[in-house]
N, C-alpha and C positions, 0 to 999 in steps of 0.2 A: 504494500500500500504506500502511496506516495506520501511525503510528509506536506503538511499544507502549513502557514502562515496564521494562517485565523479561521475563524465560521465562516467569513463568507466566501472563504477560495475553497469552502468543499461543494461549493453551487458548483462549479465549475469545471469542465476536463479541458486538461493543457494538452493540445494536439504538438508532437513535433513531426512534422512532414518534411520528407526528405525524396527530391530524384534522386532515379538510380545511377549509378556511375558510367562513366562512358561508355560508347560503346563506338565500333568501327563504322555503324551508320552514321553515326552521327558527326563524326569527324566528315564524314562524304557527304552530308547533308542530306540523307538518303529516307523519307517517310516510312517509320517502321509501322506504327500505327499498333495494329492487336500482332503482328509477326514479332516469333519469340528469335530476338538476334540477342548473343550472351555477350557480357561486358568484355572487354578488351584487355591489355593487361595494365593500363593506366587506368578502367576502371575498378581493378581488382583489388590496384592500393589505394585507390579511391576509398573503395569501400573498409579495406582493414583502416585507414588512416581516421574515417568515421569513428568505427565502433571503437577505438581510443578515444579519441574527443570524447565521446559518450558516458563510457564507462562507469563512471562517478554517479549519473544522473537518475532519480530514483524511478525507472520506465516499468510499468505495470504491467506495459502490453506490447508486444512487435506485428502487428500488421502488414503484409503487403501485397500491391499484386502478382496473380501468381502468372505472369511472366516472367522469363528467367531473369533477366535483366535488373529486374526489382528485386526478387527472392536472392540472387545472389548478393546484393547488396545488402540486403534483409541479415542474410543469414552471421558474416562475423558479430553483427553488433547484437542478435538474440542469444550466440554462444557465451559472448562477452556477457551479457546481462544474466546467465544463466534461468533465458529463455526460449520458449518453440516462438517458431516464424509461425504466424496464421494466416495461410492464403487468403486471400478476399479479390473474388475477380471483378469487384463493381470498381476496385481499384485500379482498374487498365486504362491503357491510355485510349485516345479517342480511333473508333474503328475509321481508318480512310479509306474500305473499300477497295475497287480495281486501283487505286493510287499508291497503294502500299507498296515498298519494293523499288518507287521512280526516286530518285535526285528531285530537288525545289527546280534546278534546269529541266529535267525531263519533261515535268509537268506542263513548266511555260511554256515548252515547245511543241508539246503534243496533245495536250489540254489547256488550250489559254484560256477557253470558256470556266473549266471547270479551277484554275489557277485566278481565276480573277475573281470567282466569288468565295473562294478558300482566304483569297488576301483578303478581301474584302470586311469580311470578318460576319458574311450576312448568316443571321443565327440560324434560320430556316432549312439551308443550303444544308445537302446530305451528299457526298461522292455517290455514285454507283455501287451499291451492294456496302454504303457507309453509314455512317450515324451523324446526325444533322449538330451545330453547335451548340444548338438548345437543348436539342436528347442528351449531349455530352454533358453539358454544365450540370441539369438537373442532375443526372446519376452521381457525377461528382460530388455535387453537395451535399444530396442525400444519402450518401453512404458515409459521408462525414458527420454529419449530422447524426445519424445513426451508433453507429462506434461509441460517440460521444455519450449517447445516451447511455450506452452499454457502461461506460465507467463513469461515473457522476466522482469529482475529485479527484480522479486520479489524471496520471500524466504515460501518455499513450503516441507510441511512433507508428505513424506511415510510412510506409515507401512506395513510393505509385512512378509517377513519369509528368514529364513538363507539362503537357495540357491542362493534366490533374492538377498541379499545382495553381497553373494559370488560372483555373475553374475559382480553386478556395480564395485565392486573394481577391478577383473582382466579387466573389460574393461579400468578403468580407467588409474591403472597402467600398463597397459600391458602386462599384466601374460597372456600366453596362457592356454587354455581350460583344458591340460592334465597335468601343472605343480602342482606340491602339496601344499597345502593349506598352509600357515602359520601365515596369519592372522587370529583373533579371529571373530566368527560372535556369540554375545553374545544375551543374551533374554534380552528384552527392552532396548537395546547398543542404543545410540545415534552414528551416522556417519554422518561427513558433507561433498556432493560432491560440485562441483561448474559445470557446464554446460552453452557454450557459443551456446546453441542450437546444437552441431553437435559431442561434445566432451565431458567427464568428465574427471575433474582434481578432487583429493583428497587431503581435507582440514584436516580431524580428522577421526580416527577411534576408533572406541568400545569402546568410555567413557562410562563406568558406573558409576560414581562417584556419581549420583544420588541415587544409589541402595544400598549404604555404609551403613549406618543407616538400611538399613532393614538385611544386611548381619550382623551388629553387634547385633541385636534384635534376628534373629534364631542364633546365638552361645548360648545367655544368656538363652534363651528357653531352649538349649540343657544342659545345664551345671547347671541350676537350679533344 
């Protein structure tokens, strides 16, 4: 059980959400969407270099999705906490359908219909055989929302994937659906929400700080 402050932070579950570590699509800028691609090996110490930072922090629960990408990330920091990973597939990223698989190039070039309402950010808008950005957000939210309700006080991690995250901060702050991105959703970013079961408020977004030492480790790689 997490330790709390006072009565009224046991109203409350402290969510930490975390993307998962990188992965080789993602360096290629490549739509993975619900395709299970596994982390790479910068997201491997991604992910060990996480469940250090973590370690300390009194986490109830480890959630994530069960795409590999997530679970592997998932998985040092529930050994660390000396706890199970608990798949949860409402936690995947958003499905993009026949676009899964293309480059952000491929698309413009061979879907600029379907590349222009994707940029566009129109919530409506579904790929072919995909999930539209309203079906996305709500799922996102409401499985957060949900979680939350499962631990009233306690302090409980995610690991899902960038949409997902993208989802909980404009619900949190208030950004509507179509507004443009300007916050960072980083690979293995730590973000902390808070949830009074019905609402999130935003505590921290996309510390990496953890991930420093391995960003000054590939410089010296590169320079040696």
């Amino acid at each position: 059980m997490s330790q709390s402050t006072g009565p009224q932070s046991l109203a409350y579950t402290h969510l930490i959400v975390i993307r998962h570590g990188e992965t080789a699509w993602n360096r290629e800028r490549r739509l993975q969407g619900q395709l299970d691609i596994p982390l790479n090996d910068t997201g491997r110490a991604q992910a060990r270099a996480l469940a250090e930072a973590l370690a300390g922090e009194p986490i109830d629960a480890v959630y994530s999705s069960d795409l590999g990408r997530a679970m592997q990330t998932a998985a040092p920091l529930a050994e660390t906490l000396g706890l199970q990973v608990r798949p949860e597939r409402r936690l995947r990223e958003r499905c993009y359908g026949d676009l899964e698989g293309m480059t952000y190039a491929e698309v413009a070039e061979k879907r600029p219909e379907d590349f222009a309402r994707w940029q566009a950010r129109v919530p409506d808008y579904a790929p072919p055989e995909g999930e539209s950005l309203r079906e996305f957000h709500d799922r996102a939210v409401e499985v957060a929302l949900y979680l939350s309700r499962r631990h009233p006080g306690e302090r409980i991690a995610l690991v899902a994937h960038g949409g997902v995250l993208d989802c909980l901060y404009r619900e949190a702050a208030g950004m509507t659906l179509e507004a443009p991105r300007e916050h960072e959703l980083l690979n293995a970013s730590v973000n902390r929400l808070r949830c009074d079961t019905a609402h999130l408020t935003l505590l921290q977004w996309a510390d990496v700080s953890h991930l420093e030492a391995l960003a000054l480790d590939e410089v010296d790689r590169r320079v040696s």
